[in-house]
C-alpha positions as CSV (number, residue, x, y, z in Angstrom):
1,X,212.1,58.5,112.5
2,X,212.7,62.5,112.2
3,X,209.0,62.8,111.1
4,X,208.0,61.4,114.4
5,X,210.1,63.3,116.6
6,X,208.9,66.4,115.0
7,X,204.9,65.5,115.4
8,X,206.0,64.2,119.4
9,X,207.5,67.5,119.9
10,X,204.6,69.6,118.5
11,X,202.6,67.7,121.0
12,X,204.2,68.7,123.8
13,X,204.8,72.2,122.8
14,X,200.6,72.2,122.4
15,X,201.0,70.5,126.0
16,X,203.4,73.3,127.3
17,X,201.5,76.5,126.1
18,X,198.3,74.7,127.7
19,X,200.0,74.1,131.1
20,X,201.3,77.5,131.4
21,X,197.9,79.2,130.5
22,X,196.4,77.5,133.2
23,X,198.8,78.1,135.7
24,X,198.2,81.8,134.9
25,X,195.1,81.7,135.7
26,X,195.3,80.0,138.8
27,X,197.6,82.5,139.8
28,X,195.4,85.6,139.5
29,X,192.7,83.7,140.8
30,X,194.7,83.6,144.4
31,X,195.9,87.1,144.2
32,X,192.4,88.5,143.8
33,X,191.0,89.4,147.8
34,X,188.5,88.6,149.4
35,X,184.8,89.5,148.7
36,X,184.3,91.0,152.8
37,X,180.3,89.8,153.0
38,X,178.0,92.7,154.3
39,X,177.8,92.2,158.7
40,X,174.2,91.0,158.7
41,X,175.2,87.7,156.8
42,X,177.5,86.9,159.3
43,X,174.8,84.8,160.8
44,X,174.2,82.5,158.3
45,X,175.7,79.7,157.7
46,X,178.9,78.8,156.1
47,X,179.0,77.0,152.6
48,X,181.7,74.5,151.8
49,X,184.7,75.7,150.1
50,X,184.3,74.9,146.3
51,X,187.5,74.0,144.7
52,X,188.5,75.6,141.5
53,X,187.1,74.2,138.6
54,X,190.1,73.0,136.5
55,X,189.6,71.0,133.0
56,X,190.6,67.3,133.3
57,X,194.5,66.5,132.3
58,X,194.8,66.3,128.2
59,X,195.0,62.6,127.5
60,X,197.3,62.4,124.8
61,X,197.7,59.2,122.5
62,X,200.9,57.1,122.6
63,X,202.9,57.9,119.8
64,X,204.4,54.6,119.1
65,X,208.8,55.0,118.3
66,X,208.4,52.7,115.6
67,X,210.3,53.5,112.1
68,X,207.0,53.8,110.3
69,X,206.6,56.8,107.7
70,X,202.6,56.2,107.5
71,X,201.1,59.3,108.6
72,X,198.9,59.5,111.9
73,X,195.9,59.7,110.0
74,X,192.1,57.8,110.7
75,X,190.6,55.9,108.3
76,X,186.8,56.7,107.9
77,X,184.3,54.9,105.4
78,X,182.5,58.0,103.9
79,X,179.7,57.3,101.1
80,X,180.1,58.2,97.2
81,X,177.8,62.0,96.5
82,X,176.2,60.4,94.2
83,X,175.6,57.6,97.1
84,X,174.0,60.6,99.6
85,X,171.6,62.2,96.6
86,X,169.9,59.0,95.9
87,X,169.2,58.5,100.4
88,X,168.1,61.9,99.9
89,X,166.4,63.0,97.7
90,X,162.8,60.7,97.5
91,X,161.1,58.8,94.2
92,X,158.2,61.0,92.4
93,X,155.1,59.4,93.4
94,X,153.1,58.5,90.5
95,X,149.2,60.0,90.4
96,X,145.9,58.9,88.5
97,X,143.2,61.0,88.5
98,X,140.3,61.8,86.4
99,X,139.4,65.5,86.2
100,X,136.4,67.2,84.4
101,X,136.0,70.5,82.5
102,X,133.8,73.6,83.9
103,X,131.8,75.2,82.1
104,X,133.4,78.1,80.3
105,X,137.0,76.4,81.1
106,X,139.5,75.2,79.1
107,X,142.3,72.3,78.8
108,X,144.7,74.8,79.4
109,X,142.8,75.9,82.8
110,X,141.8,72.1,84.1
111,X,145.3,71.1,83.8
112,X,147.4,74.1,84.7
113,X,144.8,74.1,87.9
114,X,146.0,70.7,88.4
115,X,149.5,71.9,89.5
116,X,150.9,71.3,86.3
117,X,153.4,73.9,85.0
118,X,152.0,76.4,82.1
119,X,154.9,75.7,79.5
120,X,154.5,72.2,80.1
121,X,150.5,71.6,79.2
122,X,151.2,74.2,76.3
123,X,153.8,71.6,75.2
124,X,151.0,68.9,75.4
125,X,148.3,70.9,73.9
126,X,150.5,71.9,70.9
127,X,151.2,67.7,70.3
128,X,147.0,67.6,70.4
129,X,146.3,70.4,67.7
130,X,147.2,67.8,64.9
131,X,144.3,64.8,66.3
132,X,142.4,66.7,68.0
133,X,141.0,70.6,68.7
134,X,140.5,70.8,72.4
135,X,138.2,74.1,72.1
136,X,135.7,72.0,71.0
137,X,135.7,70.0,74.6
138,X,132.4,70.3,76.5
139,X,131.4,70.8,80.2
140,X,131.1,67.8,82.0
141,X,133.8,65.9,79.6
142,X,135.9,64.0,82.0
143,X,139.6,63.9,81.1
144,X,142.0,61.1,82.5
145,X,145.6,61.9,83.6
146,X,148.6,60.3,85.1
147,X,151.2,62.4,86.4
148,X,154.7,62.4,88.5
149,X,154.2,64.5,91.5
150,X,157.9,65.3,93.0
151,X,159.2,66.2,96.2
152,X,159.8,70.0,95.6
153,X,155.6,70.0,94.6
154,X,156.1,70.0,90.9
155,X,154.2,67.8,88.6
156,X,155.3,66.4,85.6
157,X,152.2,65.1,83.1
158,X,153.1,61.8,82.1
159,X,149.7,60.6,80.2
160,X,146.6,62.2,79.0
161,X,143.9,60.7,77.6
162,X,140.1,61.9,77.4
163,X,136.9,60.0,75.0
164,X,135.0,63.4,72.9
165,X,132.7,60.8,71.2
166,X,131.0,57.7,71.4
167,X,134.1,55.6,69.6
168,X,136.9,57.8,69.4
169,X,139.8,58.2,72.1
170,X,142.4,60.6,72.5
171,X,145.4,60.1,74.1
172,X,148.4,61.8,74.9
173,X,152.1,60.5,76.2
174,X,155.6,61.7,77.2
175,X,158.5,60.2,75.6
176,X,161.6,59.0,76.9
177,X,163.0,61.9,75.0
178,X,160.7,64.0,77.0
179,X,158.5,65.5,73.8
180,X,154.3,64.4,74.1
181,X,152.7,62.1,71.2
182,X,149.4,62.4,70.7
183,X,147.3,59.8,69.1
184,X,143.6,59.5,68.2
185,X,141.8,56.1,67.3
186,X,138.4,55.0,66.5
187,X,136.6,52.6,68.7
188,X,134.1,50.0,67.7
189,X,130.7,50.8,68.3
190,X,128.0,48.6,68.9
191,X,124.4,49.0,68.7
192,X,121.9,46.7,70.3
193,X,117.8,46.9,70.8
194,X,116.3,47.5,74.1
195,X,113.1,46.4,75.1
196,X,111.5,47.7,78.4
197,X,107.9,47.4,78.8
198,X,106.1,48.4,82.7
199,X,102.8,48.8,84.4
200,X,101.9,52.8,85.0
201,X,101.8,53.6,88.4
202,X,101.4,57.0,88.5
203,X,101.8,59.1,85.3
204,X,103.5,58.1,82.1
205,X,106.4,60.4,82.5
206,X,106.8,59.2,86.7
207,X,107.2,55.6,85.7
208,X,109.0,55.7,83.1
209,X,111.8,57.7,84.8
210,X,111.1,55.4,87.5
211,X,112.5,52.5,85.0
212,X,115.5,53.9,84.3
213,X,114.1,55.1,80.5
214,X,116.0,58.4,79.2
215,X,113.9,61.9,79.0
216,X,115.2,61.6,75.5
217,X,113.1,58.5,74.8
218,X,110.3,59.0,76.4
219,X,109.3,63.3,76.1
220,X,109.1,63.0,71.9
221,X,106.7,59.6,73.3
222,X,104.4,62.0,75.1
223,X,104.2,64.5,72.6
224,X,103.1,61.7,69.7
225,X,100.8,59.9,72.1
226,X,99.1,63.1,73.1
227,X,97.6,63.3,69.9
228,X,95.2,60.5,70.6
229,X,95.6,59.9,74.1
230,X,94.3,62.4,77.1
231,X,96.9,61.4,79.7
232,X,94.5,62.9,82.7
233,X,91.4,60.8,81.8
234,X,92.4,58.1,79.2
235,X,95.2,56.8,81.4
236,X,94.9,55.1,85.0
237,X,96.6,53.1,86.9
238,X,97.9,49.6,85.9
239,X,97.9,50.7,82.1
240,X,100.7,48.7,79.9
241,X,103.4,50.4,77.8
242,X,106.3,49.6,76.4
243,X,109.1,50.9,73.9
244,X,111.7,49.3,71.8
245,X,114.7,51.7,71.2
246,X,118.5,51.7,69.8
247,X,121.2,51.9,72.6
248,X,125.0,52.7,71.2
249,X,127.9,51.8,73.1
250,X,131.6,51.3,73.2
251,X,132.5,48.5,75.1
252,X,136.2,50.0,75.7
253,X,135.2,52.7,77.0
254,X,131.8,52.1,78.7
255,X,130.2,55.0,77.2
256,X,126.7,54.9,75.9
257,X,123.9,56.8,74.2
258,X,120.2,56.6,72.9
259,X,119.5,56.0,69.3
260,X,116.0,56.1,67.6
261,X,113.2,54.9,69.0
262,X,111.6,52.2,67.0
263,X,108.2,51.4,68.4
264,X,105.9,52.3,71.7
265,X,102.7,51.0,72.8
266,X,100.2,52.6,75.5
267,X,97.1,49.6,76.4
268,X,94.8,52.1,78.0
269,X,91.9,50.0,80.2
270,X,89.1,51.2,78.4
271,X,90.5,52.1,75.1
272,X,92.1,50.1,72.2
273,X,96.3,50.0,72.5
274,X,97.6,52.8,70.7
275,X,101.3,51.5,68.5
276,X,103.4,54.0,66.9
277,X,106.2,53.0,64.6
278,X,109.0,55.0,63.4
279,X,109.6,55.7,59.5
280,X,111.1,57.9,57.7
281,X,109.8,59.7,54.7
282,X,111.3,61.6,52.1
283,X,114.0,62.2,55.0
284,X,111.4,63.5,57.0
285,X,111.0,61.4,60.3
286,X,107.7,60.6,61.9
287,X,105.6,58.1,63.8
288,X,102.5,56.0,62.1
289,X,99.8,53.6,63.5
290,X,100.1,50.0,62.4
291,X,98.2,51.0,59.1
292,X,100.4,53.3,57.8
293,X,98.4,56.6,59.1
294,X,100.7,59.7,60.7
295,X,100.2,60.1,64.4
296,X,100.5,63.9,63.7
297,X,96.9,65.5,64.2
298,X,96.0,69.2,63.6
299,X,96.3,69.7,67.6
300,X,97.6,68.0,70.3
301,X,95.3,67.5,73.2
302,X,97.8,68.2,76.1
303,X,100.5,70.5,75.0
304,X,102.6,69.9,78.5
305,X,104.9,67.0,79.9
306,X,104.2,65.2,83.0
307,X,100.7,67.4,84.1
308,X,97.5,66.8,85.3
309,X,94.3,67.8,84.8
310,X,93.2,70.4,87.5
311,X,89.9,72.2,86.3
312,X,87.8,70.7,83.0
313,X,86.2,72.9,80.5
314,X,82.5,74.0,81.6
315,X,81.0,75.6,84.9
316,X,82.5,75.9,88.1
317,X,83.3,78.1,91.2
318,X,85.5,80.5,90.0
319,X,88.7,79.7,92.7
320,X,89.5,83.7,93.2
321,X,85.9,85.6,92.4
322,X,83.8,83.0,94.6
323,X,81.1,82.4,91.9
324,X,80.2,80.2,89.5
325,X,81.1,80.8,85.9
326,X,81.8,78.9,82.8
327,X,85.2,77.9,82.5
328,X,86.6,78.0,78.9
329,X,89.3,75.8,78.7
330,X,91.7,73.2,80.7
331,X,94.1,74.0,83.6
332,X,97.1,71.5,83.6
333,X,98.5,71.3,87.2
334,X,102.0,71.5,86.9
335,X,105.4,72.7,88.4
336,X,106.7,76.5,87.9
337,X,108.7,76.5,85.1
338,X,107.2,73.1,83.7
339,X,107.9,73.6,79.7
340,X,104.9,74.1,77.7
341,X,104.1,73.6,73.4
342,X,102.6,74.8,70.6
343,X,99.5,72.2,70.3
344,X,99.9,72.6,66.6
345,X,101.9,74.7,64.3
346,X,100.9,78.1,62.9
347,X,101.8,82.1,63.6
348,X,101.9,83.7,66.9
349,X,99.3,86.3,67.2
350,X,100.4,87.3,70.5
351,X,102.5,87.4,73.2
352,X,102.2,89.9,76.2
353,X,100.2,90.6,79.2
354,X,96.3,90.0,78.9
355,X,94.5,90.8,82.5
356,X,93.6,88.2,84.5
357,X,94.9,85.6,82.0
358,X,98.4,86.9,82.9
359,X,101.2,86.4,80.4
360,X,99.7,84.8,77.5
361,X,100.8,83.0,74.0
362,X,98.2,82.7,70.9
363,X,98.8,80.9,68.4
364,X,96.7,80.8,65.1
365,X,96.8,77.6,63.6
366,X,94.8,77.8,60.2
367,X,91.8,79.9,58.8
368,X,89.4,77.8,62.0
369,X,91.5,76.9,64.6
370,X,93.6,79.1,67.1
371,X,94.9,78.2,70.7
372,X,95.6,80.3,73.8
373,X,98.0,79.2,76.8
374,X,97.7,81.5,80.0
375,X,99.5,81.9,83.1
376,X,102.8,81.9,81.8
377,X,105.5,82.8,84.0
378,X,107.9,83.5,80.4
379,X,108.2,83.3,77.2
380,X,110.3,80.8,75.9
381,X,113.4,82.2,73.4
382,X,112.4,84.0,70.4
383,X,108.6,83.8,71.0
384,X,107.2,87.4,69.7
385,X,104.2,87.9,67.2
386,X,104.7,87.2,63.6
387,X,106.9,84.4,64.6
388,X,106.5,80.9,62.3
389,X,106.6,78.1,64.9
390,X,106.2,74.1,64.4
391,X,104.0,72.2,66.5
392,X,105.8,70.6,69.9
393,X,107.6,73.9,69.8
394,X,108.6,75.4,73.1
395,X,106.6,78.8,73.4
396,X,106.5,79.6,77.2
397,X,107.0,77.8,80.7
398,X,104.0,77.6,83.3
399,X,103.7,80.2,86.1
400,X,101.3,82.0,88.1
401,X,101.3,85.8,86.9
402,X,97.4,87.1,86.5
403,X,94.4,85.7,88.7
404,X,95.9,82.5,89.6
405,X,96.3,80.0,92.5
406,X,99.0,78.0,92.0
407,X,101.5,77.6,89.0
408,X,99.6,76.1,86.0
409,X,98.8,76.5,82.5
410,X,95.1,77.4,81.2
411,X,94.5,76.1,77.8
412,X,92.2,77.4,75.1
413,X,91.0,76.2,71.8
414,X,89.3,78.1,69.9
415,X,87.0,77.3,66.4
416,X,86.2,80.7,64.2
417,X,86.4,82.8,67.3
418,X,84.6,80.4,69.5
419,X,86.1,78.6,72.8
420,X,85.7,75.1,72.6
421,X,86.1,71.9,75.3
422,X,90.2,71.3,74.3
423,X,89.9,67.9,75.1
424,X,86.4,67.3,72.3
425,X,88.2,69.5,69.6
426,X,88.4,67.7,66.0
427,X,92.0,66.4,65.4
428,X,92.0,65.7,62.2
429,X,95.0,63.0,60.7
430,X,97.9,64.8,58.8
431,X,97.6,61.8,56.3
432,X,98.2,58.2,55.3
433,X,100.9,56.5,53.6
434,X,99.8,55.7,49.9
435,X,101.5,53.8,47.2
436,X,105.4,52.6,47.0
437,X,105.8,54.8,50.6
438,X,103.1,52.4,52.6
439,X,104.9,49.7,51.1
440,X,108.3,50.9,52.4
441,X,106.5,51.5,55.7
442,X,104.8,48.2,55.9
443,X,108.5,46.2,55.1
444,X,110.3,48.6,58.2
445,X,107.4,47.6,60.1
446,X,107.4,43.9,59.6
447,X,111.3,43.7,60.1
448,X,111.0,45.8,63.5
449,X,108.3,43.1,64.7
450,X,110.7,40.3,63.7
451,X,113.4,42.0,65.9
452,X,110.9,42.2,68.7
453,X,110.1,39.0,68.5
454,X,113.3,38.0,69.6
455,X,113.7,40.4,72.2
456,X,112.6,39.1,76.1
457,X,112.2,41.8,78.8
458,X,115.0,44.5,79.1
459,X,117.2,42.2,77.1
460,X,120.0,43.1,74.0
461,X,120.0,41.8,70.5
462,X,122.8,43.1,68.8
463,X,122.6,44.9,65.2
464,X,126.0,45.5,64.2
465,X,129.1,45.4,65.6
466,X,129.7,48.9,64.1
467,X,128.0,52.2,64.3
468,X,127.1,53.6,61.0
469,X,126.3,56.6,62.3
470,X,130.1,57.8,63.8
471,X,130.5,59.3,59.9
């Protein structure tokens, strides 16, 4: 009861002090005179008398006179801290994104650039040194990542994983203990034979891009059929080839890649079809005819991919002088920078500026033969004379420097000093299988014709299940 009193009198001391201040003020408000206004306002009119604003009379509570002791305090439902963090403070939102390494950049650099913080991806690279060295990544290998990205912008790497070869994968995870594990496993690999055979619409290389086959299949084609095919005049339109080659794949991942190439075929329209099988001798690999004799000749008749034949060997209207003059060699038609070979191997005899001929490569083959390629734009790496080169070596790339039209490459043969029609030159055959080596040849060759046997158009039969090559 004495509690009370002493809170209802406190109230009403509060009350009192208010009251009075108030009152105060009213007071000197009425002593204060009158503002006189100036005589030329006395013509306007008069505004109503404002009353003095005076703040509303304090409502105070009723203090009830019962005998409680319970203090006069309200009772408010506040929530727990740890309540308010949680309505706060958002969840991480969890990211999967697949990045892919420059060229010239490292782990460190792809994931650091990812937002991820420095100390944290050294962490992760340090738990990948024991399965894996990352400086051996590539360009273009794409590396998958899952990470937390929180509200303050920080990202937290919760998974890694990346496949470096055909059959191996990589991965990388944080434990609940907040350390990385990496792991690395090998994949099966399978291999399977592809068959894809085509009518040539244009040139070799054209259609066979055209049908999805890899530059990696069909270039080394090119170069081995060129030594008994003249792809400007022995090929037309409507011509059959096919090829039979491995294909290696992980069916996990859904990475690929070429193998060998096991067999081709080119079924020229006025010429008998031309087979090459692969075989390997004395480690040494190769392509034979059906007989057992190398494809290899002393020279290849077109030492360029994908060209065609502008100017022949003989006379004609010289394009730049106006007159007629012999012509002593072939002009491929090509694109700048078009990669040209050596036709056969031998020793580079030069490699420089030569007049009208421009930049120029010759090559001498043997004690008879020799072959020069004009025009050149460049020389390829390492091309000088003295230099030891093998035949489908790259020696320059086709241009336009010296007395020329249009980018292209003039080929010469030449027999003990004389220039000869390229495409009439003798190309002898490197050789023929003999003995216990034709018979080895003859076995691969029978089982690769069993295999194709089975094979129907662009269609897989499956070798093994595992690819004994990964070793």
């Amino acid at each position: 009861m004495e509690k009370n009193r002493q809170k209802i009198a406190g109230v009403a001391c509060l009350t009192l002090a208010f009251g009075i201040s108030m009152s105060h003020l009213i007071l000197i408000s009425s002593e204060m005179k009158p503002i006189v206004a100036p005589s030329y306002m006395a013509s306007l009119p008069s505004l109503p008398e404002k009353q003095p604003l005076l703040p509303p009379p304090l409502q105070l509570p009723e203090i009830s006179s019962s005998s409680s002791s319970e203090p006069l305090i309200a009772s408010l439902d506040c929530p727990k801290q740890e309540d308010m963090q949680a309505q706060d403070v958002p969840a991480p939102k969890i990211k999967k994104e697949t990045l892919q390494i420059s060229r010239g950049e490292t782990l460190l650099a792809l994931l650091t650039g990812a937002g991820i913080n420095k100390s944290e991806v050294q962490q992760a690279l340090a738990a990948l040194k024991p399965v894996y060295n990352t400086k051996t990544l590539k360009a273009g290998q794409d590396i998958n990542i899952k990470c937390k990205h929180h509200p303050d912008q920080s990202v937290e790497l919760v998974e890694l994983s990346f496949y470096p070869d055909l059959g191996k994968n990589v991965s990388l995870a944080l434990n609940k203990d907040g350390k990385f594990k990496a792991t690395a496993l090998e994949t099966p690999v399978k291999k399977e034979l592809k068959k894809i055979s085509f009518k040539i619409q244009s040139t070799l290389l054209a259609s066979a891009t055209a049908k999805g086959i890899p530059s990696r299949v069909i270039t080394p084609l090119i170069r081995a059929f060129s030594y008994d095919i003249d792809f400007q005049r022995d090929i037309k339109k409507g011509d059959s080839f096919s090829v039979v080659f491995e294909r290696h794949y992980d069916p996990q991942s859904g990475r690929d890649r070429v193998g060998d190439v096991l067999y081709a075929q080119i079924v020229p329209s006025k010429k008998k079809p031309v087979q090459l099988y692969r075989f390997a001798e004395n480690g040494k690999v190769s392509f034979y005819n059906e007989h057992g004799a190398s494809i290899r000749k002393s020279l290849m008749k077109t030492p360029i991919n994908g060209a065609r034949v502008q100017s022949g060997f003989g006379n004609r209207r010289h394009p730049i002088l106006g007159y007629t003059k012999k012509h002593e060699g072939v002009d491929f038609s090509a694109p700048m920078g078009t990669l040209v070979f050596a036709a056969g191997g031998g020793e580079v005899l030069k490699a420089c500026r030569s007049g009208g001929l421009g930049n120029i490569v010759k090559i001498r083959h043997n004690k008879e033969y020799s072959t020069v390629y004009a025009h050149l734009s460049k020389f390829a790496k390492g091309i000088r004379p003295g230099v030891k080169i093998a035949q489908g070596a790259p020696i320059g790339y086709v241009g336009q420097t010296g007395q020329a039209t249009g980018p292209h490459l003039h080929f010469e043969v030449h027999k003990n000093g004389t220039k000869i029609n390229p495409m009439l030159a003798a190309n002898l055959s490197s050789g023929k299988l003999e003995g216990k080596a034709l018979q080895k040849f003859l076995a691969a060759k029978k089982s690769i014709d069993h295999q194709m046997a089975k094979l129907s158009e662009s269609a897989r039969f499956a070798l093994n299940t595992r690819d004994e090559d990964q070793s």
